[in-house]
mmCIF file of the protein (N, C-alpha, C, O) and its ligand, coordinates in Angstrom:
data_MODEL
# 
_entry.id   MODEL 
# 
loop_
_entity.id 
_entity.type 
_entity.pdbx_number_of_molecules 
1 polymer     1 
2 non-polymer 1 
# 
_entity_poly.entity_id                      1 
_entity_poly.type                           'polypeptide(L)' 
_entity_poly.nstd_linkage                   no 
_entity_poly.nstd_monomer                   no 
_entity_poly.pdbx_seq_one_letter_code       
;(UNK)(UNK)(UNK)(UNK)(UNK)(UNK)(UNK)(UNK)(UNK)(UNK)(UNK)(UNK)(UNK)(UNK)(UNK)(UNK)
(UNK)(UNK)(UNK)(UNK)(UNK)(UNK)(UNK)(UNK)(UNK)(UNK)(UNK)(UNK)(UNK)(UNK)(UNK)(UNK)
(UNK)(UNK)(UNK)(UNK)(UNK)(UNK)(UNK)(UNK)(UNK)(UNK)(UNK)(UNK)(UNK)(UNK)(UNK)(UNK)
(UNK)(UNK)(UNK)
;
_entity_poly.pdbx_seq_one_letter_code_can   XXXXXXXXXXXXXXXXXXXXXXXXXXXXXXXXXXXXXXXXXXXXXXXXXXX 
_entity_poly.pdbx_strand_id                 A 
# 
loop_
_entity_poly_seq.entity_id 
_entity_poly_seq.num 
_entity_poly_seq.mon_id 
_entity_poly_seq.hetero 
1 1  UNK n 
1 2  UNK n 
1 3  UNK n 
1 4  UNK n 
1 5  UNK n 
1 6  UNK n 
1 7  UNK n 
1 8  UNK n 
1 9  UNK n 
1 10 UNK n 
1 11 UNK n 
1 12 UNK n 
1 13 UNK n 
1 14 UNK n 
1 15 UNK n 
1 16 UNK n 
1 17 UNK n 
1 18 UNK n 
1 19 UNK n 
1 20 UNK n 
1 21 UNK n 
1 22 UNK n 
1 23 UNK n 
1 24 UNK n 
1 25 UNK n 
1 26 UNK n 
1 27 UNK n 
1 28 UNK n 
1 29 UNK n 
1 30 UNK n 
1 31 UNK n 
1 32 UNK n 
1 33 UNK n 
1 34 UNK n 
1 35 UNK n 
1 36 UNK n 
1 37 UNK n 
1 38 UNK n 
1 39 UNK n 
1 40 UNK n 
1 41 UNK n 
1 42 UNK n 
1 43 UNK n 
1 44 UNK n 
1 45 UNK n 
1 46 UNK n 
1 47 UNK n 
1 48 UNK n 
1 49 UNK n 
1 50 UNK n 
1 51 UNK n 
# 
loop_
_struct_asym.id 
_struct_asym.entity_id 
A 1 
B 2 
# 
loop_
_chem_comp.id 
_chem_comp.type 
_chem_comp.mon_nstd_flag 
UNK 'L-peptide linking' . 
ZN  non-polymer         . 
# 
_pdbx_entity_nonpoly.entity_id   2 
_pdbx_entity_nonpoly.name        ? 
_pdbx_entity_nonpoly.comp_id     ZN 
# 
_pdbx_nonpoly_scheme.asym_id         B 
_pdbx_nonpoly_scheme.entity_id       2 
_pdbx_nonpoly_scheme.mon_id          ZN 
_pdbx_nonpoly_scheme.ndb_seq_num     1 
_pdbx_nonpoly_scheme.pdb_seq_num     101 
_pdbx_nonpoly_scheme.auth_seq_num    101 
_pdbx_nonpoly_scheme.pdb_mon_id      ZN 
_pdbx_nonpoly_scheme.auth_mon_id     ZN 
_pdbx_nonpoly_scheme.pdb_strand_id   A 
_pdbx_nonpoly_scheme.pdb_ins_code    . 
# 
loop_
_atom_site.group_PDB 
_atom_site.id 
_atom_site.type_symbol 
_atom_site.label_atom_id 
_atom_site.label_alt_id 
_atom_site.label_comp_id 
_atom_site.label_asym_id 
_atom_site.label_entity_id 
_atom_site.label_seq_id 
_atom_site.pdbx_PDB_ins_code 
_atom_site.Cartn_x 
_atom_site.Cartn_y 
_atom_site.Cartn_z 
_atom_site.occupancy 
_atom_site.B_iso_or_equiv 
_atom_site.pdbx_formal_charge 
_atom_site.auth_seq_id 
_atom_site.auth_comp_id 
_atom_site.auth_asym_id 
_atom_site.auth_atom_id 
_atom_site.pdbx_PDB_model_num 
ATOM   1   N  N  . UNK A 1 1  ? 0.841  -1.197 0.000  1.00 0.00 ? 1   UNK A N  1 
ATOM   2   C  CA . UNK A 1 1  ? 0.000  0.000  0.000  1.00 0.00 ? 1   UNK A CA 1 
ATOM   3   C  C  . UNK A 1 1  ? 0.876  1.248  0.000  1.00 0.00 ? 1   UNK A C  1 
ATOM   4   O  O  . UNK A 1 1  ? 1.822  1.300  0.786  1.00 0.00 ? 1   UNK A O  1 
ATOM   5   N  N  . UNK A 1 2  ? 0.623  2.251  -0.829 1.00 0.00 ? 2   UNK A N  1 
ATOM   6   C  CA . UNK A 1 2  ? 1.168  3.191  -0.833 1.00 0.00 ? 2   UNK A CA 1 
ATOM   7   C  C  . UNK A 1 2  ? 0.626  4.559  -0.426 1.00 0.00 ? 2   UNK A C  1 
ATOM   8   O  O  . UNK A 1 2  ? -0.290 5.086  -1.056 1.00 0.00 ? 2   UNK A O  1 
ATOM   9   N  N  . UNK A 1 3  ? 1.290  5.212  0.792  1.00 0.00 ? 3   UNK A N  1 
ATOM   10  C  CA . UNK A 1 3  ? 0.399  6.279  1.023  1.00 0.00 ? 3   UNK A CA 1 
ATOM   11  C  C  . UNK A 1 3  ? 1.417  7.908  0.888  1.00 0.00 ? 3   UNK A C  1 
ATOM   12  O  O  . UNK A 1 3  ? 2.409  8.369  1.453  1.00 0.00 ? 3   UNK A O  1 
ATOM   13  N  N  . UNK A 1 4  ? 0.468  8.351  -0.195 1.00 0.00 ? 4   UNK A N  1 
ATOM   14  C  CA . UNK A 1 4  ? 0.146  9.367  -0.830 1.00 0.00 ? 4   UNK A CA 1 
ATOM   15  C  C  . UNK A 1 4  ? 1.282  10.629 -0.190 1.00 0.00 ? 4   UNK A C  1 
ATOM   16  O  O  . UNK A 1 4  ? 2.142  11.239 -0.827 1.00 0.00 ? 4   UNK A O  1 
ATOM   17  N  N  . UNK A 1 5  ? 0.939  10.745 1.233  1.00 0.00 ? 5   UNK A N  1 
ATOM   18  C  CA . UNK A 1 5  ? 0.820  11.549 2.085  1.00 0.00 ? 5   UNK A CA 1 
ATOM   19  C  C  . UNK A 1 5  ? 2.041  11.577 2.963  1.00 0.00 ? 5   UNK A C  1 
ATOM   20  O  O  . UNK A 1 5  ? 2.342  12.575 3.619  1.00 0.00 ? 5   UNK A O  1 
ATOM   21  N  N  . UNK A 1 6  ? 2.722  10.488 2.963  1.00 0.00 ? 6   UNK A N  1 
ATOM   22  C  CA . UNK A 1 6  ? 4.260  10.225 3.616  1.00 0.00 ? 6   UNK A CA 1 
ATOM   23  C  C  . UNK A 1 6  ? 5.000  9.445  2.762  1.00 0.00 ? 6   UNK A C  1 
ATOM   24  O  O  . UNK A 1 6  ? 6.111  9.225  3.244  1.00 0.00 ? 6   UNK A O  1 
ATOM   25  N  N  . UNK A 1 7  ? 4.794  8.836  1.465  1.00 0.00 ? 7   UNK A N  1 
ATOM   26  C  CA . UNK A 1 7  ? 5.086  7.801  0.726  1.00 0.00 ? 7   UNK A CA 1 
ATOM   27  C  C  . UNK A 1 7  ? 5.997  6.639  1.544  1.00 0.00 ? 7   UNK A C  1 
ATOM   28  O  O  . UNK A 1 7  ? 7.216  6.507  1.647  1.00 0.00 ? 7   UNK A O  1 
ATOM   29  N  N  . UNK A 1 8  ? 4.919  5.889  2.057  1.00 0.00 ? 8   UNK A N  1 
ATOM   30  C  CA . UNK A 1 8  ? 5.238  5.094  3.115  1.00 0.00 ? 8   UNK A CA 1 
ATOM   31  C  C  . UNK A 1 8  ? 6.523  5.074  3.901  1.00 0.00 ? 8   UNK A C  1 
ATOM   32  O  O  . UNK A 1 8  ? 7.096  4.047  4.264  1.00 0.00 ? 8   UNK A O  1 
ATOM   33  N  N  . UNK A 1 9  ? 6.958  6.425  4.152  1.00 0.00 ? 9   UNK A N  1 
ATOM   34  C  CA . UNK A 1 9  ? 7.715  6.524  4.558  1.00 0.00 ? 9   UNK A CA 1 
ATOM   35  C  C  . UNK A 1 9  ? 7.646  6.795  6.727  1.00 0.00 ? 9   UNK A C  1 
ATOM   36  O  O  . UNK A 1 9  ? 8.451  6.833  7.657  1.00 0.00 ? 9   UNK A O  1 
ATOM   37  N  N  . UNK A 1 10 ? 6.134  6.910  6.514  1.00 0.00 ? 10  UNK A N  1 
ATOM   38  C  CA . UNK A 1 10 ? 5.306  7.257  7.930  1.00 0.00 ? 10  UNK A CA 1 
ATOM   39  C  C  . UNK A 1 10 ? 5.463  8.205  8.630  1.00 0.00 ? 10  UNK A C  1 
ATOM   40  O  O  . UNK A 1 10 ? 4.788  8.549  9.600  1.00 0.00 ? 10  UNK A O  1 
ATOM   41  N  N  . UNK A 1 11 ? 6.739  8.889  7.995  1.00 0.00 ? 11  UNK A N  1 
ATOM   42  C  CA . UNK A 1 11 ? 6.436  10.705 8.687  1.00 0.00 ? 11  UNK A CA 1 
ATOM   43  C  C  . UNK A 1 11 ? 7.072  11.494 7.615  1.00 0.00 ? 11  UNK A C  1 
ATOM   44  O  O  . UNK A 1 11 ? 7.862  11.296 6.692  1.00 0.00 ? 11  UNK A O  1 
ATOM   45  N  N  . UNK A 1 12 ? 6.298  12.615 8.195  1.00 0.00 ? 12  UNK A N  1 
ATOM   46  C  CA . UNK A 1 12 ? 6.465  13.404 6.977  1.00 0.00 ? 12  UNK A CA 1 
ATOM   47  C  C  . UNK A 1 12 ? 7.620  14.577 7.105  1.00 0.00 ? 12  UNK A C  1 
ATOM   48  O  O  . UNK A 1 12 ? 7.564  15.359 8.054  1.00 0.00 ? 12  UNK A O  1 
ATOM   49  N  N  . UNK A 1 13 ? 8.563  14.664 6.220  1.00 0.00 ? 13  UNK A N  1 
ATOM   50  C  CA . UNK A 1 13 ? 9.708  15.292 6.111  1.00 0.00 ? 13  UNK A CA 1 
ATOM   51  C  C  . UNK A 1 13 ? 9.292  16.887 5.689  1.00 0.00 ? 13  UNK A C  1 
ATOM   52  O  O  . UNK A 1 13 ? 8.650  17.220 4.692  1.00 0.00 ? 13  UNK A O  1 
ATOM   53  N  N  . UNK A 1 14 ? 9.811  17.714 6.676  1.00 0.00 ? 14  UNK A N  1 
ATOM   54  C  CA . UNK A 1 14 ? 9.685  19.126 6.526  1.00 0.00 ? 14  UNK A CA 1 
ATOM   55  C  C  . UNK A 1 14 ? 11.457 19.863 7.085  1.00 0.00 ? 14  UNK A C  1 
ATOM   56  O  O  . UNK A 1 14 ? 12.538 19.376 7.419  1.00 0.00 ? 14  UNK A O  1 
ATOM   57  N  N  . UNK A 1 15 ? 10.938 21.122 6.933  1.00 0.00 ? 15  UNK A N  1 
ATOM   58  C  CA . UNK A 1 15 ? 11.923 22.005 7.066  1.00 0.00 ? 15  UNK A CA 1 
ATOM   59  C  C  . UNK A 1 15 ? 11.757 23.364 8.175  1.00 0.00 ? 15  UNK A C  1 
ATOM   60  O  O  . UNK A 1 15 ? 11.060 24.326 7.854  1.00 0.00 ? 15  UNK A O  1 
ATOM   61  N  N  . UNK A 1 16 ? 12.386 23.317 9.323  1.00 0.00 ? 16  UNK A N  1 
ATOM   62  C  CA . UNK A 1 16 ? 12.503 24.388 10.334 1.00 0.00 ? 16  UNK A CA 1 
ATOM   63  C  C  . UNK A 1 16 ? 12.887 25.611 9.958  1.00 0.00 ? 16  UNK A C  1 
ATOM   64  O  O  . UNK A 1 16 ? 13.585 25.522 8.948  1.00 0.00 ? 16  UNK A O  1 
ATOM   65  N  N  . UNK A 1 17 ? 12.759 26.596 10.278 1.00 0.00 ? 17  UNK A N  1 
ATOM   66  C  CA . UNK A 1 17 ? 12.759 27.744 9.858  1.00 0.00 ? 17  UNK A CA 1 
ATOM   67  C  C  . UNK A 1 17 ? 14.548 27.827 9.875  1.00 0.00 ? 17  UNK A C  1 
ATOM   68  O  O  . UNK A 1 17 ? 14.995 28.800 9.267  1.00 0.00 ? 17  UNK A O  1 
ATOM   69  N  N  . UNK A 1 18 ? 15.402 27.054 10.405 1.00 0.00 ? 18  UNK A N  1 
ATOM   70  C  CA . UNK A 1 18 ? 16.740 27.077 10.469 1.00 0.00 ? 18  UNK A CA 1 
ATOM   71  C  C  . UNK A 1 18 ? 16.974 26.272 8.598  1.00 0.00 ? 18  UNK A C  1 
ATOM   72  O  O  . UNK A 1 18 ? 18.099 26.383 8.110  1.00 0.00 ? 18  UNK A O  1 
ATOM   73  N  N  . UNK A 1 19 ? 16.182 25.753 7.998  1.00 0.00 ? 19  UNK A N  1 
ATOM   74  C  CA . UNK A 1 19 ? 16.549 24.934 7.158  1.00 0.00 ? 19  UNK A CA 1 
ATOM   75  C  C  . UNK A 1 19 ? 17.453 23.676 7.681  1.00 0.00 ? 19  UNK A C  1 
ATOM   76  O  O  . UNK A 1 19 ? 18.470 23.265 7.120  1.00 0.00 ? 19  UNK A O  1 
ATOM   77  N  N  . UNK A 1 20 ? 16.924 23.203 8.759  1.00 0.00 ? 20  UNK A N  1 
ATOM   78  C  CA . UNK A 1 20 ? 16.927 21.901 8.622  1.00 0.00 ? 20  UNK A CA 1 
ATOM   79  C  C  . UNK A 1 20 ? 15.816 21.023 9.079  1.00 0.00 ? 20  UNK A C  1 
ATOM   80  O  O  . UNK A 1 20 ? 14.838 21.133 9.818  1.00 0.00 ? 20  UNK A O  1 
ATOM   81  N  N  . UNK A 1 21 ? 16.432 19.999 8.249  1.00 0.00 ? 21  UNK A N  1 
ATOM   82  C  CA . UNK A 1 21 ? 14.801 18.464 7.857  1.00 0.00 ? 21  UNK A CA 1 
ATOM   83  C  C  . UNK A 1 21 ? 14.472 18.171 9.496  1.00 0.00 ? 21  UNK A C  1 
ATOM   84  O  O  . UNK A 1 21 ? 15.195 17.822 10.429 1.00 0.00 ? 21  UNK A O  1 
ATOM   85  N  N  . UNK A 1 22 ? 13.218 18.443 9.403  1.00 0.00 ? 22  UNK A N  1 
ATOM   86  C  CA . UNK A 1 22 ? 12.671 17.228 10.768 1.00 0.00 ? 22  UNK A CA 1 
ATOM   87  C  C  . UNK A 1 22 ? 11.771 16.600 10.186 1.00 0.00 ? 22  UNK A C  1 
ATOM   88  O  O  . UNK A 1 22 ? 11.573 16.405 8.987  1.00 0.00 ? 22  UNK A O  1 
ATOM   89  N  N  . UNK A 1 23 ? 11.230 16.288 11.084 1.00 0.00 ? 23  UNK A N  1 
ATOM   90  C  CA . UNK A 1 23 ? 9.756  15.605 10.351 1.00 0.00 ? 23  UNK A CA 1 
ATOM   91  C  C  . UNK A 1 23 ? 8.725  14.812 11.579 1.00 0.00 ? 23  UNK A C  1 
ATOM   92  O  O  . UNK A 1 23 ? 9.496  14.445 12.466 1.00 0.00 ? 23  UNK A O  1 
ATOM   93  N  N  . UNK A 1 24 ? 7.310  14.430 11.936 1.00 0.00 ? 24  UNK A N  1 
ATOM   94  C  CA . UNK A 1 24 ? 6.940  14.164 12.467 1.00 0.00 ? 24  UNK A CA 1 
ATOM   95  C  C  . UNK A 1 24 ? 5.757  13.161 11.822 1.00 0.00 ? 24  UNK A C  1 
ATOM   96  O  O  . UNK A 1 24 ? 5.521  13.229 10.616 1.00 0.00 ? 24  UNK A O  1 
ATOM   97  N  N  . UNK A 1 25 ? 5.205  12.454 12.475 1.00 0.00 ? 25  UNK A N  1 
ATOM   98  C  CA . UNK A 1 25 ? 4.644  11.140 12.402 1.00 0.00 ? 25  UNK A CA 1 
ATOM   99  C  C  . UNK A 1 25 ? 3.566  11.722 10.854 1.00 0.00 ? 25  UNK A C  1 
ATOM   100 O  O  . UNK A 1 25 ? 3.096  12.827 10.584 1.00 0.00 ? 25  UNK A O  1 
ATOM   101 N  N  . UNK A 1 26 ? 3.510  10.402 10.132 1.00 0.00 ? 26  UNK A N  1 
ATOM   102 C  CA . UNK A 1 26 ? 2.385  11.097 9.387  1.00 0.00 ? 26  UNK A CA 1 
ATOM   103 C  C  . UNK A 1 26 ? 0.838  10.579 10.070 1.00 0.00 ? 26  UNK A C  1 
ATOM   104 O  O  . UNK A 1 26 ? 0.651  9.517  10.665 1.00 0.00 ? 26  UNK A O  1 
ATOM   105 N  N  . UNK A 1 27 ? -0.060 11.523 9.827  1.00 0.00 ? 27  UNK A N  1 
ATOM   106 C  CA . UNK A 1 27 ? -1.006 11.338 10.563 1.00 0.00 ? 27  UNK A CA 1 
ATOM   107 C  C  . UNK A 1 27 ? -1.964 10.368 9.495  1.00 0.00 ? 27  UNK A C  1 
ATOM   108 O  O  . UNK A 1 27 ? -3.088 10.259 9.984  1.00 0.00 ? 27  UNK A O  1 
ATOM   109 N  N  . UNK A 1 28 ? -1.919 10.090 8.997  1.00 0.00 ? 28  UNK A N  1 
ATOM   110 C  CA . UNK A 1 28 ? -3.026 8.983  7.901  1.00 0.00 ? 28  UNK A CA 1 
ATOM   111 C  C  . UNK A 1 28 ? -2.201 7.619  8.171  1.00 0.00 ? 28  UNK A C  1 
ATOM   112 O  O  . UNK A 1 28 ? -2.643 6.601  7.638  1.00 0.00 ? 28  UNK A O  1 
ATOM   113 N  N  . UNK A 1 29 ? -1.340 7.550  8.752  1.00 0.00 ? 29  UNK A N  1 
ATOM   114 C  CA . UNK A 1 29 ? -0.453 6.507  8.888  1.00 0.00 ? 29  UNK A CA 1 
ATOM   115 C  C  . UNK A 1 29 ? -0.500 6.074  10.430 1.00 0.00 ? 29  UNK A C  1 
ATOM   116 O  O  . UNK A 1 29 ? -0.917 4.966  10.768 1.00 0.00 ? 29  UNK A O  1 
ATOM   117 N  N  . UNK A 1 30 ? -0.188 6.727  11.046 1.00 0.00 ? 30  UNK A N  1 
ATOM   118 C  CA . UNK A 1 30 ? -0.530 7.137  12.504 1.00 0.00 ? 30  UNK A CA 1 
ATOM   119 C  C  . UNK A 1 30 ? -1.001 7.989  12.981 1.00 0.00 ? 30  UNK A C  1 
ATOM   120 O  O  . UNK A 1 30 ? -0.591 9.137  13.153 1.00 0.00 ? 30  UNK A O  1 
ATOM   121 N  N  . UNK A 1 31 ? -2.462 7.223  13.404 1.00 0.00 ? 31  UNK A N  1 
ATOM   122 C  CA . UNK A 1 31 ? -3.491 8.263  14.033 1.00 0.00 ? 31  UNK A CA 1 
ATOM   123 C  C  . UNK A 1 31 ? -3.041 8.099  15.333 1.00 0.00 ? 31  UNK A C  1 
ATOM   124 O  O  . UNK A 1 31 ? -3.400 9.021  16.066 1.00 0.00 ? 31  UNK A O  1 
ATOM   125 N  N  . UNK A 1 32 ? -2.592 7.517  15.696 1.00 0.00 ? 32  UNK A N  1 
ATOM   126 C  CA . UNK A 1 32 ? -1.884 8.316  17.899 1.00 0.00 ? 32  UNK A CA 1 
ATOM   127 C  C  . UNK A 1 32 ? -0.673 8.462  17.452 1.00 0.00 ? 32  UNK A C  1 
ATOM   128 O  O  . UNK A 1 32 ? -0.115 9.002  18.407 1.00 0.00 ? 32  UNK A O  1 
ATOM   129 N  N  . UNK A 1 33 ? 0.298  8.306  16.423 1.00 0.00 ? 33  UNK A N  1 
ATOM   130 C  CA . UNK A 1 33 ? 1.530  8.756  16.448 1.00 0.00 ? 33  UNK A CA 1 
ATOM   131 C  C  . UNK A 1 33 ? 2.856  7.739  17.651 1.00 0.00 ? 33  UNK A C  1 
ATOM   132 O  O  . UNK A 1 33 ? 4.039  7.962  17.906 1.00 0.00 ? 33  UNK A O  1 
ATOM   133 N  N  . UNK A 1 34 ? 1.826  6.563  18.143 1.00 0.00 ? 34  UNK A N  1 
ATOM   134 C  CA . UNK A 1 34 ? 2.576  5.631  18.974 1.00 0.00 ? 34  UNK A CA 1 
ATOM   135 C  C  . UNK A 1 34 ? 3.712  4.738  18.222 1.00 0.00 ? 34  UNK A C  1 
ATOM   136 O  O  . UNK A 1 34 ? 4.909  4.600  18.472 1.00 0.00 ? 34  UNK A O  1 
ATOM   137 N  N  . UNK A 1 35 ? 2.966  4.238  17.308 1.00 0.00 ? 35  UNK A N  1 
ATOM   138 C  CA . UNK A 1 35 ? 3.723  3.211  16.982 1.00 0.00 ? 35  UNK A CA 1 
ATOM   139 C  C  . UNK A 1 35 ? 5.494  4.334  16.233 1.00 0.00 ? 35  UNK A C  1 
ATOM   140 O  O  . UNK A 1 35 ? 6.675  4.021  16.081 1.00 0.00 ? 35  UNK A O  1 
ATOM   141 N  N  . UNK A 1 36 ? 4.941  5.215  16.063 1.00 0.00 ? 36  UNK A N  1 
ATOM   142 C  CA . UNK A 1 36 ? 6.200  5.656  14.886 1.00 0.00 ? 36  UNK A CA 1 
ATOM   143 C  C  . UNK A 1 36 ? 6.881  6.530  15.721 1.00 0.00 ? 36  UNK A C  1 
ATOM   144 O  O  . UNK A 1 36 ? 7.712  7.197  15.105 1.00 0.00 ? 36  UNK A O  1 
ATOM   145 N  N  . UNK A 1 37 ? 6.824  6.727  16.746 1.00 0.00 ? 37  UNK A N  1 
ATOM   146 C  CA . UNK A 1 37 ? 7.068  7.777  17.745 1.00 0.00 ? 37  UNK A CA 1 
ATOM   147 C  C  . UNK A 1 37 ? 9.133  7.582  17.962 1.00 0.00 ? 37  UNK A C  1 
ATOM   148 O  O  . UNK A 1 37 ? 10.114 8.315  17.835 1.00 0.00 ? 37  UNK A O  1 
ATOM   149 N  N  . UNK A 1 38 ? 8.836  6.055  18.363 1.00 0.00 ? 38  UNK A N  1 
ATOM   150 C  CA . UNK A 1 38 ? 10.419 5.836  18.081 1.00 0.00 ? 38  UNK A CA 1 
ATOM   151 C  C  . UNK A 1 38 ? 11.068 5.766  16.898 1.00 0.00 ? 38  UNK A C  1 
ATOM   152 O  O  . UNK A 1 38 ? 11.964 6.592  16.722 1.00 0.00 ? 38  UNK A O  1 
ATOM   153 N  N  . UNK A 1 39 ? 10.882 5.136  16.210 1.00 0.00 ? 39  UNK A N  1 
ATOM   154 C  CA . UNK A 1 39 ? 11.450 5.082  14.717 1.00 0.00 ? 39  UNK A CA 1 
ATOM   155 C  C  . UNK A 1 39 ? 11.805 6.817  14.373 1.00 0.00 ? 39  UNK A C  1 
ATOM   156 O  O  . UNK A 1 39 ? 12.856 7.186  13.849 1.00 0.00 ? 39  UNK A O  1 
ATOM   157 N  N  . UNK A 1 40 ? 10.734 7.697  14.776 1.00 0.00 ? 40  UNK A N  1 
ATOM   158 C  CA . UNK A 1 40 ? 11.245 8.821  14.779 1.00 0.00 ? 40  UNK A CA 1 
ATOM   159 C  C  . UNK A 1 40 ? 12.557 9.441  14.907 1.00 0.00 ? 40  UNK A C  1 
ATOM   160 O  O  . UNK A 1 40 ? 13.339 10.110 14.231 1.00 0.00 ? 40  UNK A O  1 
ATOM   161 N  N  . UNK A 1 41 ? 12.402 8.642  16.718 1.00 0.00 ? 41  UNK A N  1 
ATOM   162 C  CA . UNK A 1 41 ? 13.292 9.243  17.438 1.00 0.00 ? 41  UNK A CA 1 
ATOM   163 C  C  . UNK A 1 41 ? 14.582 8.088  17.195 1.00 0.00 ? 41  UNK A C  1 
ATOM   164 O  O  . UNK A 1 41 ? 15.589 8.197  17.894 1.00 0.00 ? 41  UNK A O  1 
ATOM   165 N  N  . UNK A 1 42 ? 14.501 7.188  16.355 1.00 0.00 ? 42  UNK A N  1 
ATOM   166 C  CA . UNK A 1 42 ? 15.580 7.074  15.912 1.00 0.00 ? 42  UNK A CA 1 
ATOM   167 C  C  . UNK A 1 42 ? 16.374 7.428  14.273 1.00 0.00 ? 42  UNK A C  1 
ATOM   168 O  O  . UNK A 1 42 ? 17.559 7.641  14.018 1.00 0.00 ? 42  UNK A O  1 
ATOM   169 N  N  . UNK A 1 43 ? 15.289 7.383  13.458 1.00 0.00 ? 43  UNK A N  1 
ATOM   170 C  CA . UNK A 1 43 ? 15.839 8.153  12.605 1.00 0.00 ? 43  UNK A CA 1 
ATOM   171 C  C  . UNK A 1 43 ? 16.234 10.096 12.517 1.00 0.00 ? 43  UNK A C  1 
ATOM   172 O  O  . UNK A 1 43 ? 16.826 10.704 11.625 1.00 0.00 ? 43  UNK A O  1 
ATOM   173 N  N  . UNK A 1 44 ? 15.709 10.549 13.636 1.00 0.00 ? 44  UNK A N  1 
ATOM   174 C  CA . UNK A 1 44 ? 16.133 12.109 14.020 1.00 0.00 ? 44  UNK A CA 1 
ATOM   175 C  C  . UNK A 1 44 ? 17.369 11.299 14.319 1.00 0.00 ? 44  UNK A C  1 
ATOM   176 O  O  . UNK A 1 44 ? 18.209 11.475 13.436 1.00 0.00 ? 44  UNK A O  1 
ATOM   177 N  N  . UNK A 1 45 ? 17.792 10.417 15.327 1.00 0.00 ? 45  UNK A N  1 
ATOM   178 C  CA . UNK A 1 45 ? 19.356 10.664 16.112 1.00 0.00 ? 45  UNK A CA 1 
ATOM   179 C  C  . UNK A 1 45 ? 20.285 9.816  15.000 1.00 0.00 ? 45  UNK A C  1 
ATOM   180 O  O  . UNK A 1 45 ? 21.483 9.963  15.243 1.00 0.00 ? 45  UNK A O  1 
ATOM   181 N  N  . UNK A 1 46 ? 20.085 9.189  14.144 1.00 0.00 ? 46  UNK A N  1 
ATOM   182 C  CA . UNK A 1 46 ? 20.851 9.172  13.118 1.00 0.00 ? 46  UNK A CA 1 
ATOM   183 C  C  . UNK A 1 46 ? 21.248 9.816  11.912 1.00 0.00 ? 46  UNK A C  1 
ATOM   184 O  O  . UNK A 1 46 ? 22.166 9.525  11.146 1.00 0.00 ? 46  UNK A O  1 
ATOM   185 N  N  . UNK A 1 47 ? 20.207 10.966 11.848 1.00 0.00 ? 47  UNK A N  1 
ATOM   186 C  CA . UNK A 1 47 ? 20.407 12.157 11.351 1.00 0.00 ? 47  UNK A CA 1 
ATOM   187 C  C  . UNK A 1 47 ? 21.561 12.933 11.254 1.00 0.00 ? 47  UNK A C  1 
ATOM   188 O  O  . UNK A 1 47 ? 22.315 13.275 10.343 1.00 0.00 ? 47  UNK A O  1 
ATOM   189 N  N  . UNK A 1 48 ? 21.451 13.181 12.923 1.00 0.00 ? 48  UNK A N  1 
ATOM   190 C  CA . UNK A 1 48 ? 21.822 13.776 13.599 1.00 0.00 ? 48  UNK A CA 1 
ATOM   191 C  C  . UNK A 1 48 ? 23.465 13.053 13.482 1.00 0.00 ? 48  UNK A C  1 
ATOM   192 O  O  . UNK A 1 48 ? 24.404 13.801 13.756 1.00 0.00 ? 48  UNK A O  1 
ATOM   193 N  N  . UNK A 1 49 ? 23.693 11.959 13.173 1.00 0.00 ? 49  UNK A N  1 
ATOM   194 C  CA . UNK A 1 49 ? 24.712 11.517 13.943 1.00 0.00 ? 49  UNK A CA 1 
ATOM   195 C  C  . UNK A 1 49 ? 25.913 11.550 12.751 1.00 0.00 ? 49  UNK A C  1 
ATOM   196 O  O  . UNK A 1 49 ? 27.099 11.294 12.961 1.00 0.00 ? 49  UNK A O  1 
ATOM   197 N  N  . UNK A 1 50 ? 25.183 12.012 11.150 1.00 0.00 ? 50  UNK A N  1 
ATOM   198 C  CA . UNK A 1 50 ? 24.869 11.456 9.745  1.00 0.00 ? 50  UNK A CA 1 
ATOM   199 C  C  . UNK A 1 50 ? 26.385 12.648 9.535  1.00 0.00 ? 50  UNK A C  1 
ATOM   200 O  O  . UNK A 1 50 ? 27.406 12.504 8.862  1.00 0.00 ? 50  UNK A O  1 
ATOM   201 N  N  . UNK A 1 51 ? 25.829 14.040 10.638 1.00 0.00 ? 51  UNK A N  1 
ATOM   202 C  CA . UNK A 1 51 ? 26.115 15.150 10.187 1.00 0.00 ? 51  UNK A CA 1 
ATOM   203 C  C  . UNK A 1 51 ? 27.747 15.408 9.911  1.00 0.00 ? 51  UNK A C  1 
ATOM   204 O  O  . UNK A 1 51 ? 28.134 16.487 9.460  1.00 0.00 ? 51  UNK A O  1 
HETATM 205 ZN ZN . ZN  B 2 .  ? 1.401  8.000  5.510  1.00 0.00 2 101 ZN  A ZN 1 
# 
């Protein structure tokens, strides 16, 4: 299944007013934002770690 809206990627990639990527759960994907909450918080700290 492919969704539209995060391209199954389950959160959606944006940009802080600093110009850099965050991104937070996609909501058609996760409606409580539980399940993806870590995956988040591990793809932010590998981001992060990327730099
Ligand atoms: Zn989605």
């Amino acid at each position: 299944m492919r969704c539209l809206t995060c391209k199954d990627e389950r959160v959606i990639w944006t940009k802080d007013k600093r110009g850099n990527s965050t991104c937070y759960p996609c909501p058609k994907c996760n409606k409580n934002g539980q399940a993806v909450r870590k995956e988040t918080h591990i793809i932010v700290r590998e981001a992060e770690e990327g730099k």
